[in-house]
C-alpha positions in Angstrom: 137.9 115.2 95.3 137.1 112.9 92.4 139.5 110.3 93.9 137.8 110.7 96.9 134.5 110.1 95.7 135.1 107.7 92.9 133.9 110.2 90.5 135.3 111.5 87.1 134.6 115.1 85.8 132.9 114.9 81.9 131.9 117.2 79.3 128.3 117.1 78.8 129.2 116.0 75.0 131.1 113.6 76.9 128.9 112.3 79.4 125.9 112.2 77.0 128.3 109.9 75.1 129.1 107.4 77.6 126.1 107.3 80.6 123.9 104.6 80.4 121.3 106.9 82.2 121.1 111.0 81.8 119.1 112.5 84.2 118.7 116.0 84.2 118.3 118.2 87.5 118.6 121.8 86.1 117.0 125.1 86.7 115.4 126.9 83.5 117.5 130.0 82.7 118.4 131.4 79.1 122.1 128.9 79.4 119.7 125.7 79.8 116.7 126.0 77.8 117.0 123.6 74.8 120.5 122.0 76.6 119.1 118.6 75.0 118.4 119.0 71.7 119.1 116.4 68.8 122.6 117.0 68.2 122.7 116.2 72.2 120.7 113.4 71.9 122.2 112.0 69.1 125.6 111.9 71.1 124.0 109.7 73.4 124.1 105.4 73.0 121.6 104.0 71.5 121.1 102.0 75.0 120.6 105.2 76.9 117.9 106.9 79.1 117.1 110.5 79.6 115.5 111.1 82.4 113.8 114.9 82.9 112.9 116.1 86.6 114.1 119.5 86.4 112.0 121.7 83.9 110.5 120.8 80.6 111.8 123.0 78.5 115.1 122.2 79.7 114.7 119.5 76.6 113.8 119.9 73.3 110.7 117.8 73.3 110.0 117.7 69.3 113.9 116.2 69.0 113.2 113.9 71.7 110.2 112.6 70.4 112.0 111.8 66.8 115.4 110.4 68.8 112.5 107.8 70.6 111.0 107.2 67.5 114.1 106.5 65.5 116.3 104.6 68.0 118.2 107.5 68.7 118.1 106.2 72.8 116.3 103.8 74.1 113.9 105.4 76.4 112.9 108.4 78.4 111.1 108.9 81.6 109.7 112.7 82.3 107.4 114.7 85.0 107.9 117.8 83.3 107.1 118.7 79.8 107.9 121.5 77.3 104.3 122.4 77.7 102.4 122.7 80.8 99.8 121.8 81.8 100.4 119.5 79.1 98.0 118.5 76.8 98.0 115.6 73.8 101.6 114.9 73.1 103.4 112.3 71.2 105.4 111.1 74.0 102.3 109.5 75.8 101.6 107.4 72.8 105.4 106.2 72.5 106.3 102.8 73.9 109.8 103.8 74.8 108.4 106.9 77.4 107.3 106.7 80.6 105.4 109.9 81.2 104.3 111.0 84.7 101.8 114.4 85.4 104.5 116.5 87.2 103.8 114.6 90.4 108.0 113.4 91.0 107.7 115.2 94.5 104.2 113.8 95.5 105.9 111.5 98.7 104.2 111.8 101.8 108.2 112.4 103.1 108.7 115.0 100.5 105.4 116.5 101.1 105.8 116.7 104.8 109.2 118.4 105.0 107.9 121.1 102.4 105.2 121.9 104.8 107.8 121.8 107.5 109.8 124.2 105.8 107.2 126.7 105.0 106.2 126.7 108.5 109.6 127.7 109.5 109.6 130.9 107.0 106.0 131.2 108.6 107.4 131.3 112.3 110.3 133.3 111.4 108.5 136.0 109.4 105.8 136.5 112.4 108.6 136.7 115.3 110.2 139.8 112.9 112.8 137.4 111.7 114.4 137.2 108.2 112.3 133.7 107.0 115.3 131.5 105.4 113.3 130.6 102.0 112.8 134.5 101.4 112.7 134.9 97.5 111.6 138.7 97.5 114.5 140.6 99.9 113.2 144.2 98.8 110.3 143.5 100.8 111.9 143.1 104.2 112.6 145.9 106.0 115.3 144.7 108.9 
């Protein structure tokens, strides 16, 4: 499949040392809280971006903030923080970070097909049918 596609498989250690751009689209569980942390980031080029849309405290925000402040990596662009709602933080202040308020999703596409969606589970769920997005199974009874 990677000849297929073009595509090589990486290490992370490797592929934090050779992207240009790292974006990160994780789910927060115990194996990828603090994934990028400043031994991460300090495997990364100096020319690099991280780019955080998954969860905040997916990255270690106190190592990012030094790794931006010392030249670690170039730049970092985030929606989510470590914290939130997020309050004051060092990465707004920072030249290097372009900081958003958790908004990555707010398309009137996006927006649309979510409300599409939960009107589907809606449907489903009042016609005695198993809604597809179910997250709590215990509760349904067919």
């Amino acid at each position: 499949m990677e000849q297929e596609l073009g595509a090589l498989y990486r290490s992370l250690d490797q592929l934090l040392a050779e992207a240009d751009f790292v974006g990160i689209v994780v789910p927060l569980s115990d194996a990828t809280r603090k994934l990028i942390g400043a031994r991460e980031l300090k495997l990364m080029k100096p020319s690099a971006f991280l780019i955080n849309i998954a969860r905040g405290p997916v990255v270690d925000e106190a190592a990012l903030v030094e790794a931006l402040q010392n030249g670690t990596i170039r730049g970092a662009e985030l929606d989510v923080y470590e914290k939130e709602p997020f309050a004051d933080s060092p990465l707004f202040k920072l030249p290097n970070a372009l900081t958003l308020p958790h908004i990555g999703s707010a398309t009137a596409e996006t927006r649309e097909a979510m409300a599409t969606r939960a009107l589907d589970n809606l449907r489903a769920a009042l016609l005695d049918e198993r809604p597809r997005d179910l997250v709590n199974p215990q509760v349904w009874q067919k």
